[in-house]
PDB file as gemmi writes it, atoms N, CA and C in Angstrom:
CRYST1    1.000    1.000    1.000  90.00  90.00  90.00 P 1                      
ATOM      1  N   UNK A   1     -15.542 -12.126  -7.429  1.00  0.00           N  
ATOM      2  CA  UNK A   1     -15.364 -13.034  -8.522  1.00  0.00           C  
ATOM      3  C   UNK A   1     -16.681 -13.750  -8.800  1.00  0.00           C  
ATOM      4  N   UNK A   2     -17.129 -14.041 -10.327  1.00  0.00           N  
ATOM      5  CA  UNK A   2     -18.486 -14.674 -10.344  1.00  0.00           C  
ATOM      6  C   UNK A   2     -18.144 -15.916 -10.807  1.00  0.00           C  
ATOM      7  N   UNK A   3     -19.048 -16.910 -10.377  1.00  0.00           N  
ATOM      8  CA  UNK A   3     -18.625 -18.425 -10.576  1.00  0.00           C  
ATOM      9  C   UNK A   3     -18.257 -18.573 -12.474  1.00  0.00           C  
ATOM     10  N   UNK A   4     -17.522 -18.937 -12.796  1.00  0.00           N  
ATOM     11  CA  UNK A   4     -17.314 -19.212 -13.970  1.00  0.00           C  
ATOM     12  C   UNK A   4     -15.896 -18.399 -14.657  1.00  0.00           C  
ATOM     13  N   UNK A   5     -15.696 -17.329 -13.709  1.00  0.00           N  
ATOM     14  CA  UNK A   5     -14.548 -16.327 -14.417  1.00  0.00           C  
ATOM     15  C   UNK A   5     -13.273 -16.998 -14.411  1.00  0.00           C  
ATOM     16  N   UNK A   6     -12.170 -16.500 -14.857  1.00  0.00           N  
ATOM     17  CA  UNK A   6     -11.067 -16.860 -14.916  1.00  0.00           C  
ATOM     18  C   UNK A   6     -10.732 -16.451 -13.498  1.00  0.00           C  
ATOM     19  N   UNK A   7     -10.001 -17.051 -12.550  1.00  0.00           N  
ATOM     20  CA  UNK A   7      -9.440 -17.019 -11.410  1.00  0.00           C  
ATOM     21  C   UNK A   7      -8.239 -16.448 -11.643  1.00  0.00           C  
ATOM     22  N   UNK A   8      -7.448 -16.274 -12.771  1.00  0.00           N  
ATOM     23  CA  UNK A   8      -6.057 -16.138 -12.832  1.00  0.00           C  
ATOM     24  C   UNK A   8      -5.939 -14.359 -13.576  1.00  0.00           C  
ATOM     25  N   UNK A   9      -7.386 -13.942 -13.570  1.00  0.00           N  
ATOM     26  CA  UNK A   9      -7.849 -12.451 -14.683  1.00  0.00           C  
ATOM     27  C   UNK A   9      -6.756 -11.663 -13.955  1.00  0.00           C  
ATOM     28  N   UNK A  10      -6.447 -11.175 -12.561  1.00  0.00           N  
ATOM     29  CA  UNK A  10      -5.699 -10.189 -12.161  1.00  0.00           C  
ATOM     30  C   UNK A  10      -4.317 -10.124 -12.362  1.00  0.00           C  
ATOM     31  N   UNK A  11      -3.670 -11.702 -12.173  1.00  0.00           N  
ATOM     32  CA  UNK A  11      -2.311 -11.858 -13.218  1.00  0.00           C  
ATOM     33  C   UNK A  11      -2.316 -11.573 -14.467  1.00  0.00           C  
ATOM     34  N   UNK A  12      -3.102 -12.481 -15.388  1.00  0.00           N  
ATOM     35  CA  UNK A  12      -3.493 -12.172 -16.561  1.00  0.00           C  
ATOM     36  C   UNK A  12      -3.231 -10.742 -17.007  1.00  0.00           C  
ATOM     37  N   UNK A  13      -3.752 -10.046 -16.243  1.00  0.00           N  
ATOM     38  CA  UNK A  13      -3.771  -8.125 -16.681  1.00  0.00           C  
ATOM     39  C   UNK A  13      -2.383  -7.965 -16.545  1.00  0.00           C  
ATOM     40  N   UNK A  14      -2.096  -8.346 -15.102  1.00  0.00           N  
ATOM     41  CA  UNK A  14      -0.738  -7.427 -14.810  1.00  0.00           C  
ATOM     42  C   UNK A  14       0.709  -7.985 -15.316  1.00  0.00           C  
ATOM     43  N   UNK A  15       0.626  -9.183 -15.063  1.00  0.00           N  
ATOM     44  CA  UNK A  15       2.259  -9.758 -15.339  1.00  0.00           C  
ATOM     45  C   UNK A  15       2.395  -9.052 -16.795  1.00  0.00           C  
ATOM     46  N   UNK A  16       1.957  -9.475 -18.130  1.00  0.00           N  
ATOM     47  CA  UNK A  16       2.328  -9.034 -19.210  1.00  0.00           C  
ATOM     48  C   UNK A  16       2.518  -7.374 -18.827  1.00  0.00           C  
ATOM     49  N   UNK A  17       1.948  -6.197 -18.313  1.00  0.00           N  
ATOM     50  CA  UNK A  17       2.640  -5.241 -18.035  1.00  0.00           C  
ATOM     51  C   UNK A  17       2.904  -4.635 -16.980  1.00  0.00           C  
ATOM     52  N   UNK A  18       3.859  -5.414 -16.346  1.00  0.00           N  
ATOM     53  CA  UNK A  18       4.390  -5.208 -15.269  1.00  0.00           C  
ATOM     54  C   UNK A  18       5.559  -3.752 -15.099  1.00  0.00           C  
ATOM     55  N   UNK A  19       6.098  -3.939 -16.489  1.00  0.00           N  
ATOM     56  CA  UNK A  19       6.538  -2.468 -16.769  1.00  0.00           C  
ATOM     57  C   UNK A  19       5.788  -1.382 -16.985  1.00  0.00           C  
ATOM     58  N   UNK A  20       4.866  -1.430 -17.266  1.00  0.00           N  
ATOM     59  CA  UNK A  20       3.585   0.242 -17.879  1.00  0.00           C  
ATOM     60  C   UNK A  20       3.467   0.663 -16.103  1.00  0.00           C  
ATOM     61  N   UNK A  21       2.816  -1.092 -14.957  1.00  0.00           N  
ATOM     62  CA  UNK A  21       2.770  -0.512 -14.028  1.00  0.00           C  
ATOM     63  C   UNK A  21       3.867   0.273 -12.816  1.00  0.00           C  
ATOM     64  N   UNK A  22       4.700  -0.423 -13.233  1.00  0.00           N  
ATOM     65  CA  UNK A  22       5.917  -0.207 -12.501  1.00  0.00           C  
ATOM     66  C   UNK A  22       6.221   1.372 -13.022  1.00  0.00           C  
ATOM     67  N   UNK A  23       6.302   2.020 -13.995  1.00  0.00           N  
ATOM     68  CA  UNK A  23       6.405   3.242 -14.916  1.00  0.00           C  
ATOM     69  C   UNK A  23       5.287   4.192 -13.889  1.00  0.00           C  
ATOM     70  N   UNK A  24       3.988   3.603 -14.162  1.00  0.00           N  
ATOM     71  CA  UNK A  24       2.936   4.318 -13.476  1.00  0.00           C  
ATOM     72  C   UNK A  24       3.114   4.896 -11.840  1.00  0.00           C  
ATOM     73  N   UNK A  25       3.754   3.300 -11.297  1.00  0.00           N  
ATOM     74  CA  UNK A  25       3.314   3.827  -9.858  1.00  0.00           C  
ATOM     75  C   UNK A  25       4.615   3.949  -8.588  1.00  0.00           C  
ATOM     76  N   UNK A  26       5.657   3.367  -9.619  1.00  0.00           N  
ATOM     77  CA  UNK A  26       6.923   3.457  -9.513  1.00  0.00           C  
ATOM     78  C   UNK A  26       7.534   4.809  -8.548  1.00  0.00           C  
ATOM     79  N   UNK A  27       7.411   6.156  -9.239  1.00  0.00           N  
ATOM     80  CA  UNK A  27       7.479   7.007  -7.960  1.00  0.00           C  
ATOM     81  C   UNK A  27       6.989   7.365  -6.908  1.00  0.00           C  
ATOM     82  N   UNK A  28       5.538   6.946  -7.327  1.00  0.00           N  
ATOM     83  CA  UNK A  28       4.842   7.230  -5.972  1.00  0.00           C  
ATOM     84  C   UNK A  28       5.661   6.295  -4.852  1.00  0.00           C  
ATOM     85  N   UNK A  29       5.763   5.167  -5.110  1.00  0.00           N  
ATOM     86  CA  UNK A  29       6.357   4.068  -4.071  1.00  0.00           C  
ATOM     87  C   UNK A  29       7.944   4.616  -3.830  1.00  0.00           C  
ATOM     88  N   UNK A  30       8.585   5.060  -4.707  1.00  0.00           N  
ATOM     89  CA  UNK A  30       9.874   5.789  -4.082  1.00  0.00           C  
ATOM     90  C   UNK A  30       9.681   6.818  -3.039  1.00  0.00           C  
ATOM     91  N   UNK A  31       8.931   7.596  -3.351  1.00  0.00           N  
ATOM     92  CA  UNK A  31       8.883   8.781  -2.619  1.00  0.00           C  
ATOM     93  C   UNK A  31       8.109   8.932  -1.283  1.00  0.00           C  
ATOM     94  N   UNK A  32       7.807   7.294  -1.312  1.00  0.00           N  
ATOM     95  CA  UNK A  32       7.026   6.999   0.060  1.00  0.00           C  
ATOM     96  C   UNK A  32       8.098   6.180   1.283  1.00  0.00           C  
ATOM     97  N   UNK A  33       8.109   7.186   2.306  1.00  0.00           N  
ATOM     98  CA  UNK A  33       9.064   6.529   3.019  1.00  0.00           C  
ATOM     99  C   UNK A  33       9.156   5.285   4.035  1.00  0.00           C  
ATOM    100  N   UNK A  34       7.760   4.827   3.660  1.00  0.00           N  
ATOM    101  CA  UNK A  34       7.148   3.775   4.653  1.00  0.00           C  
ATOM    102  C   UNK A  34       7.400   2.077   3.586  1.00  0.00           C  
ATOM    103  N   UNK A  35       8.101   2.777   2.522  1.00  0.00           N  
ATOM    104  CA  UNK A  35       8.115   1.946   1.259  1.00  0.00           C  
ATOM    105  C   UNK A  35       9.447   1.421   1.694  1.00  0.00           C  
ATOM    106  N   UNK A  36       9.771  -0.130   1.605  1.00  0.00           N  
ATOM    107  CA  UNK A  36      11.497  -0.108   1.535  1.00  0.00           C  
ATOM    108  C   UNK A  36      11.871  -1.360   0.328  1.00  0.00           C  
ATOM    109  N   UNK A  37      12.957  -1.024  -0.592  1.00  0.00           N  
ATOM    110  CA  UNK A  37      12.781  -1.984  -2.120  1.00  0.00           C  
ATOM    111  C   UNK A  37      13.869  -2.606  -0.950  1.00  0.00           C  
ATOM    112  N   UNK A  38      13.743  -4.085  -1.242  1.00  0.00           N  
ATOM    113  CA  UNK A  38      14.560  -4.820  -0.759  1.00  0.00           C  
ATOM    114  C   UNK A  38      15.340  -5.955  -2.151  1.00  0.00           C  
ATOM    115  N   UNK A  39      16.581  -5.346  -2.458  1.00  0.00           N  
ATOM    116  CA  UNK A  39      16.657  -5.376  -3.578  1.00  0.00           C  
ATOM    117  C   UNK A  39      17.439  -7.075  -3.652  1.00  0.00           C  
ATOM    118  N   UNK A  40      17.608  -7.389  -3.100  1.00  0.00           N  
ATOM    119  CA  UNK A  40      18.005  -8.912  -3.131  1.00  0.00           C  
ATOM    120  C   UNK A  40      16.797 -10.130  -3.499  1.00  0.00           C  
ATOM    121  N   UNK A  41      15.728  -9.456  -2.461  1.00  0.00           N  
ATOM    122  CA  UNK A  41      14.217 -10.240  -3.013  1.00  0.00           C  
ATOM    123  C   UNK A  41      13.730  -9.792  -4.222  1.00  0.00           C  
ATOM    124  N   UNK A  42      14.224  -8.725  -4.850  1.00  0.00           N  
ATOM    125  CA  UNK A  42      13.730  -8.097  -6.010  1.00  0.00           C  
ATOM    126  C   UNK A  42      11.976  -7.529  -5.582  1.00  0.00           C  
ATOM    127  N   UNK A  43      11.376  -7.216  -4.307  1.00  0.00           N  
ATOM    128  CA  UNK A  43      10.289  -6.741  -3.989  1.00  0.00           C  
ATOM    129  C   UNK A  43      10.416  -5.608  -2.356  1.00  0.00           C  
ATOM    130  N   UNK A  44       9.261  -4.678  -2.777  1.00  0.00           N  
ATOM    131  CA  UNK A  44       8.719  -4.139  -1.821  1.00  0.00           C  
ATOM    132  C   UNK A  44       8.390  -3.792  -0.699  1.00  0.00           C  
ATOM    133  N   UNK A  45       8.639  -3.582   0.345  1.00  0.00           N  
ATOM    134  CA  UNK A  45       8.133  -3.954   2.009  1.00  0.00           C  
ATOM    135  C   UNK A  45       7.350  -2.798   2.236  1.00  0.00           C  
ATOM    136  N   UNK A  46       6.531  -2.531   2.927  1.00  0.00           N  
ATOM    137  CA  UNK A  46       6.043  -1.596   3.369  1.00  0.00           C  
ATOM    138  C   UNK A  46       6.735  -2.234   4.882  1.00  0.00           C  
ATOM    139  N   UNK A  47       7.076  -0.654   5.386  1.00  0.00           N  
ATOM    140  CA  UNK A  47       7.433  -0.359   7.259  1.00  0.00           C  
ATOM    141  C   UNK A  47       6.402  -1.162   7.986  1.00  0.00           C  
ATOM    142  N   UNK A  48       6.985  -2.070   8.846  1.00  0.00           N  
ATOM    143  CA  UNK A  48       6.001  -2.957   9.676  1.00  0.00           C  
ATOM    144  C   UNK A  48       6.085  -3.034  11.410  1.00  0.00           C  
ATOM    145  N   UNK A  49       6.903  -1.605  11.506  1.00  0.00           N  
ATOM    146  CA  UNK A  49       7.690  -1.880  12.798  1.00  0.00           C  
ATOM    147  C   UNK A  49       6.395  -0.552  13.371  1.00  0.00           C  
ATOM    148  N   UNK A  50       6.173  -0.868  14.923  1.00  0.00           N  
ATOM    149  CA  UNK A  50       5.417   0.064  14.536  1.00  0.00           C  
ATOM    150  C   UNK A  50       4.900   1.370  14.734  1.00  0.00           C  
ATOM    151  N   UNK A  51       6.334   2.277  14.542  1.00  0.00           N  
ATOM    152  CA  UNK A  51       6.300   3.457  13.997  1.00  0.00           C  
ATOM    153  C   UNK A  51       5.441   3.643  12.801  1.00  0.00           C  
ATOM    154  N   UNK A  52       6.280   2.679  11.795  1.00  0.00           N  
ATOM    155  CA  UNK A  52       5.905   2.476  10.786  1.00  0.00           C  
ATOM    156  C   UNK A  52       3.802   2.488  10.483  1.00  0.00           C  
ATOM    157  N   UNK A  53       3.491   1.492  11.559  1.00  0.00           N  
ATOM    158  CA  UNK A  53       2.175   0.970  11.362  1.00  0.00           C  
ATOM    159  C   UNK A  53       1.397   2.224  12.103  1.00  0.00           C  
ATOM    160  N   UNK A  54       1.366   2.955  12.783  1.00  0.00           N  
ATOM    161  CA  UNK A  54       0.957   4.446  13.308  1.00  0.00           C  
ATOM    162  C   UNK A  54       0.996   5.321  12.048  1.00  0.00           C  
ATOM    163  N   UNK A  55       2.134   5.299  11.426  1.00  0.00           N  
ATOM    164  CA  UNK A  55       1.830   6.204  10.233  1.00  0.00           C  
ATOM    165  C   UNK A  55       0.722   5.794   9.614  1.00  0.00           C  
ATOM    166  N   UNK A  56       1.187   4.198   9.207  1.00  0.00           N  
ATOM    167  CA  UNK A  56      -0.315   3.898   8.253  1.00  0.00           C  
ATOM    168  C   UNK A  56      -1.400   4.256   8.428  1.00  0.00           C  
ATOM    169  N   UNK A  57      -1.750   3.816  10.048  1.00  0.00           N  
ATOM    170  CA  UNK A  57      -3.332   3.963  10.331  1.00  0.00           C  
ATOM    171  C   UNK A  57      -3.278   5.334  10.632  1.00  0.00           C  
ATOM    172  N   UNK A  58      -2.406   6.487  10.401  1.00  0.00           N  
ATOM    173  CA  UNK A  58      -3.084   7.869  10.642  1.00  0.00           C  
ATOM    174  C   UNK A  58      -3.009   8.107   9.160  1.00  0.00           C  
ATOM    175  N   UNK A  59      -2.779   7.262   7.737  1.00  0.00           N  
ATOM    176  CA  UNK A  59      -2.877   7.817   6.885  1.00  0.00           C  
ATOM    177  C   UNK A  59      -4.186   7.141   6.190  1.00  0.00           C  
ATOM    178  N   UNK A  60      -5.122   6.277   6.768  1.00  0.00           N  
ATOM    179  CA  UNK A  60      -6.297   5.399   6.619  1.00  0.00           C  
ATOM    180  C   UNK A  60      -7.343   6.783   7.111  1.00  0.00           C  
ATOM    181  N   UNK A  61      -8.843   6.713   6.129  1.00  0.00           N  
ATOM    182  CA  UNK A  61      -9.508   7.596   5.870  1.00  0.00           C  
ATOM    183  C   UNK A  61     -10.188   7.567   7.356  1.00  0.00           C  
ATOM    184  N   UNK A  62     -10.632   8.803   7.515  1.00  0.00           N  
ATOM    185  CA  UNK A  62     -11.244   9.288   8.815  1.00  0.00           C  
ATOM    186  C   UNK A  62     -12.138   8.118   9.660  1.00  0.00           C  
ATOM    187  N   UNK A  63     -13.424   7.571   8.756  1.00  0.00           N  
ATOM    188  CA  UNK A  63     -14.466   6.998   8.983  1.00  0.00           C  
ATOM    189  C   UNK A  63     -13.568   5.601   9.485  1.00  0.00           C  
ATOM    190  N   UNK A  64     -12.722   5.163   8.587  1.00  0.00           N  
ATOM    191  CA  UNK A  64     -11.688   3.827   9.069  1.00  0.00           C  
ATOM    192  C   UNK A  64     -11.311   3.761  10.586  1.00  0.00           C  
ATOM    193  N   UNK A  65     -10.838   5.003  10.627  1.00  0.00           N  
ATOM    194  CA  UNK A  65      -9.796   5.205  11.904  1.00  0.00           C  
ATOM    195  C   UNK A  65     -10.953   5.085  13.095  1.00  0.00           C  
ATOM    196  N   UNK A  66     -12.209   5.840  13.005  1.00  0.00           N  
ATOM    197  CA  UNK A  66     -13.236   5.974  13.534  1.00  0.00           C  
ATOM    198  C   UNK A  66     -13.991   4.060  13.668  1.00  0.00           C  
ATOM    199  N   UNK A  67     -13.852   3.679  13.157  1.00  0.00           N  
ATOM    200  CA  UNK A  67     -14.616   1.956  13.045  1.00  0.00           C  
ATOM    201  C   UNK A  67     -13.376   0.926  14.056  1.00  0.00           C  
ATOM    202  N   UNK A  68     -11.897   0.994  13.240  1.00  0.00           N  
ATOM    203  CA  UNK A  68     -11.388   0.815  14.124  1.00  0.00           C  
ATOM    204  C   UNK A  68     -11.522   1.473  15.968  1.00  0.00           C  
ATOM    205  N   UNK A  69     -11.447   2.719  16.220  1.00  0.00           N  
ATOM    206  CA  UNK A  69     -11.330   2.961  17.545  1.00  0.00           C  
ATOM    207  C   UNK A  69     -12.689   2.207  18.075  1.00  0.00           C  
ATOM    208  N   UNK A  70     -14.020   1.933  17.402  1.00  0.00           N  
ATOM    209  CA  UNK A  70     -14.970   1.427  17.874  1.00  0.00           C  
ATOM    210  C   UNK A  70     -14.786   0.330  18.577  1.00  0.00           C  
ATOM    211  N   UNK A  71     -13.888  -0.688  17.596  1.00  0.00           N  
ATOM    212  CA  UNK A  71     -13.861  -2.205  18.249  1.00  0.00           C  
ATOM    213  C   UNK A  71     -12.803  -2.154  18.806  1.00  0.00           C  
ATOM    214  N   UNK A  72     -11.398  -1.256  18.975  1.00  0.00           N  
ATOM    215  CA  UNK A  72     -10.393  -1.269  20.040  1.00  0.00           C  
ATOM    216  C   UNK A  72     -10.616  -0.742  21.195  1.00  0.00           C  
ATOM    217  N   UNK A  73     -12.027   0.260  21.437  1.00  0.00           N  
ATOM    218  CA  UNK A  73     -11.878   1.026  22.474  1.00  0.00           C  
ATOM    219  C   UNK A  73     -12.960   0.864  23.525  1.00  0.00           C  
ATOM    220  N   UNK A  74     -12.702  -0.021  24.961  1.00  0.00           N  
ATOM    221  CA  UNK A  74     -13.952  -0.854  25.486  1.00  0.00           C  
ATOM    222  C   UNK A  74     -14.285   0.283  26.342  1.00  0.00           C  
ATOM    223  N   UNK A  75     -15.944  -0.174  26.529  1.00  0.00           N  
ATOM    224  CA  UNK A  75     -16.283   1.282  27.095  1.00  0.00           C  
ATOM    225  C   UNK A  75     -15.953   1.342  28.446  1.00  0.00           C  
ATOM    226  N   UNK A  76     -16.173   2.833  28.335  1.00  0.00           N  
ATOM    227  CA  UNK A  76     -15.147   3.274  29.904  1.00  0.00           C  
ATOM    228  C   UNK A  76     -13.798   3.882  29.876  1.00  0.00           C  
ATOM    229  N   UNK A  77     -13.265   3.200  29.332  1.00  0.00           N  
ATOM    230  CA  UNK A  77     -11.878   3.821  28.462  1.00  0.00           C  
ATOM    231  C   UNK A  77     -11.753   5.499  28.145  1.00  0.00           C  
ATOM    232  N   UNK A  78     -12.877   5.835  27.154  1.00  0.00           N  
ATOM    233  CA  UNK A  78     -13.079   6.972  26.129  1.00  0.00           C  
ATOM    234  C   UNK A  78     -11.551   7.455  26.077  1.00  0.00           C  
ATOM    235  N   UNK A  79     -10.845   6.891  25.053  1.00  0.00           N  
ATOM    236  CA  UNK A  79      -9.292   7.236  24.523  1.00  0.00           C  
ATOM    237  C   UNK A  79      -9.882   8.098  23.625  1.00  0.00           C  
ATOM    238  N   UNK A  80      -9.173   8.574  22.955  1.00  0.00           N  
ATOM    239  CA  UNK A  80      -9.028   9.767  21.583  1.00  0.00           C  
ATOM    240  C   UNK A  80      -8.818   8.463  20.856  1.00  0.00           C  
ATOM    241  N   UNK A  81      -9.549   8.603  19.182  1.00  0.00           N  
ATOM    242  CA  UNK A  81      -9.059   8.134  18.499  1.00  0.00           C  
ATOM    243  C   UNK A  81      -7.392   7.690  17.725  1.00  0.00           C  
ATOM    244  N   UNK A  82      -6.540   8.733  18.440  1.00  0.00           N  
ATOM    245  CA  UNK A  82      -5.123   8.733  18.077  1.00  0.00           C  
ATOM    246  C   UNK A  82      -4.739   7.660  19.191  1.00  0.00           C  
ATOM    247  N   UNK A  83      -5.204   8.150  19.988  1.00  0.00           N  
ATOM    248  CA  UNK A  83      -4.114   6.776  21.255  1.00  0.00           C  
ATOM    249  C   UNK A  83      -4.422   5.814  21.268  1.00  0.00           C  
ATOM    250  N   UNK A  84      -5.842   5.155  20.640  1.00  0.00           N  
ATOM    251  CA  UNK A  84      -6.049   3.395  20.482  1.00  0.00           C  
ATOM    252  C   UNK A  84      -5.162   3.411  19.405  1.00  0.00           C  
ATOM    253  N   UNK A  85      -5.138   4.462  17.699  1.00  0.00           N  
ATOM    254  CA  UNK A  85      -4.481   3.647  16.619  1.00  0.00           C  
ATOM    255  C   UNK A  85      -2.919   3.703  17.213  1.00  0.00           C  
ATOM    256  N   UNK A  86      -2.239   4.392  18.161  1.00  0.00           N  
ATOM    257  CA  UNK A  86      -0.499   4.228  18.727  1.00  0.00           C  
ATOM    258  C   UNK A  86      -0.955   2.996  19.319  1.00  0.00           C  
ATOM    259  N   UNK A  87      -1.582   2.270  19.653  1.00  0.00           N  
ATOM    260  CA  UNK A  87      -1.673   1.419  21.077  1.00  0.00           C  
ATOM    261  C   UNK A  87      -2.125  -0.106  19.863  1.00  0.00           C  
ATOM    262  N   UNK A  88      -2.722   0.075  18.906  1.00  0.00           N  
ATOM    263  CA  UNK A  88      -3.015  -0.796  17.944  1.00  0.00           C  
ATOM    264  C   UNK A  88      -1.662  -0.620  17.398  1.00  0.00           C  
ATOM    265  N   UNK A  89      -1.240   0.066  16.848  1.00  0.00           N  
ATOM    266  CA  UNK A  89       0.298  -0.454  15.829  1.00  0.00           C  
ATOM    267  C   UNK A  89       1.338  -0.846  17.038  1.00  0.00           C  
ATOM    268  N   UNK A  90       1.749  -1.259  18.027  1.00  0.00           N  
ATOM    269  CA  UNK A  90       1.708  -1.642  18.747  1.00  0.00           C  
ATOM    270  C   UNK A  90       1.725  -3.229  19.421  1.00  0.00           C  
ATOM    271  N   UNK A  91       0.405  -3.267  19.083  1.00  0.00           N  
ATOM    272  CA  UNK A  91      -0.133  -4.658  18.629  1.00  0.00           C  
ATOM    273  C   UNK A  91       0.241  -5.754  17.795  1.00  0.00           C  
ATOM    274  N   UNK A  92       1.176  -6.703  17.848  1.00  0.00           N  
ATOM    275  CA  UNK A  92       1.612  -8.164  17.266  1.00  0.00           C  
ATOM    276  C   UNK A  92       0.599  -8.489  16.485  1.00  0.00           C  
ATOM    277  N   UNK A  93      -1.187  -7.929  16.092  1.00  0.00           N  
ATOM    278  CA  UNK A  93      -2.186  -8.640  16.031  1.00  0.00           C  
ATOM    279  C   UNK A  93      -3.062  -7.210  14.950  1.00  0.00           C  
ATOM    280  N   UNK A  94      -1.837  -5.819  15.168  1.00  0.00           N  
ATOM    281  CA  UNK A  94      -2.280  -5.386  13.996  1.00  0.00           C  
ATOM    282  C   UNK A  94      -3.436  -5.309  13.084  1.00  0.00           C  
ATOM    283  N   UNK A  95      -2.605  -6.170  12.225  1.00  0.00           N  
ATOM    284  CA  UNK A  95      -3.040  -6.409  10.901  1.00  0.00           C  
ATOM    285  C   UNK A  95      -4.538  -7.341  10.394  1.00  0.00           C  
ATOM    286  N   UNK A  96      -4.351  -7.965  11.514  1.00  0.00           N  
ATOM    287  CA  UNK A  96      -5.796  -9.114  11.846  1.00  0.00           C  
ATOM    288  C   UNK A  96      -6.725  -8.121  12.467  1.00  0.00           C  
ATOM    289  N   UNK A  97      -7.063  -6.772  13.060  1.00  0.00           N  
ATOM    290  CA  UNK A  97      -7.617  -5.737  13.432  1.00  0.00           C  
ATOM    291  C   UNK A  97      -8.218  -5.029  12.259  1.00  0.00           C  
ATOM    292  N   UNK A  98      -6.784  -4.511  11.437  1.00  0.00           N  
ATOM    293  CA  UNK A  98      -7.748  -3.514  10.745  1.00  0.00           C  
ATOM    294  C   UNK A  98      -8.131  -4.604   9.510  1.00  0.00           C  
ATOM    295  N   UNK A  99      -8.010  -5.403   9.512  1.00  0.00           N  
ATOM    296  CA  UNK A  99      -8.464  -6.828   8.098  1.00  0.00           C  
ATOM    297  C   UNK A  99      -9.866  -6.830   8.544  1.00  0.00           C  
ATOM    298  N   UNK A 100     -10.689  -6.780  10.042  1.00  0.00           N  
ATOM    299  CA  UNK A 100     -11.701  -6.970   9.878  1.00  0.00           C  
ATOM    300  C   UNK A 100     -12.268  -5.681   9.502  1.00  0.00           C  
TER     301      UNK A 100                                                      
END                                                                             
């Protein structure tokens, strides 16, 4: 954001078409099974349990998965990149992991 912009530009875009996007991206999010509509909140969940969070991070691009195992995996260890991201979803602390 550059000092002076509208702070509110990304609502701005979307609320007025919230239907074009919903149209757009609408199946993809059905047909994703990590997706769950929780229809009482009228919103979205992505799977947080973590089966769920193993899928994610094996569906996060190579180099990702690779940066993560860097800072999960202390040396000495030498895990495979697959058994820190099972051992990270896992993790209560997740999400504060792959955020950095």
């Amino acid at each position: 954001m550059v000092v002076g912009e509208n702070k509110a530009k990304v609502m701005d875009i979307v609320k007025p078409n919230i239907a074009h996007f919903r149209e757009l991206y609408g199946h993809i999010l059905q047909d994703n099974p990590q997706v769950v509509y929780k229809v009482q909140q009228g919103r979205l969940e992505i799977d947080k349990s973590p089966e769920g969070q193993f899928t994610q991070l094996l569906a996060l691009p190579k180099t990702l998965q690779q940066e993560i195992h860097h800072i999960m995996d202390p040396p000495g260890k030498n895990r495979d990149v697959e058994e820190t991201l099972f051992q990270l979803a896992h993790d209560p602390d997740c999400g504060d992991v792959v955020h950095l």
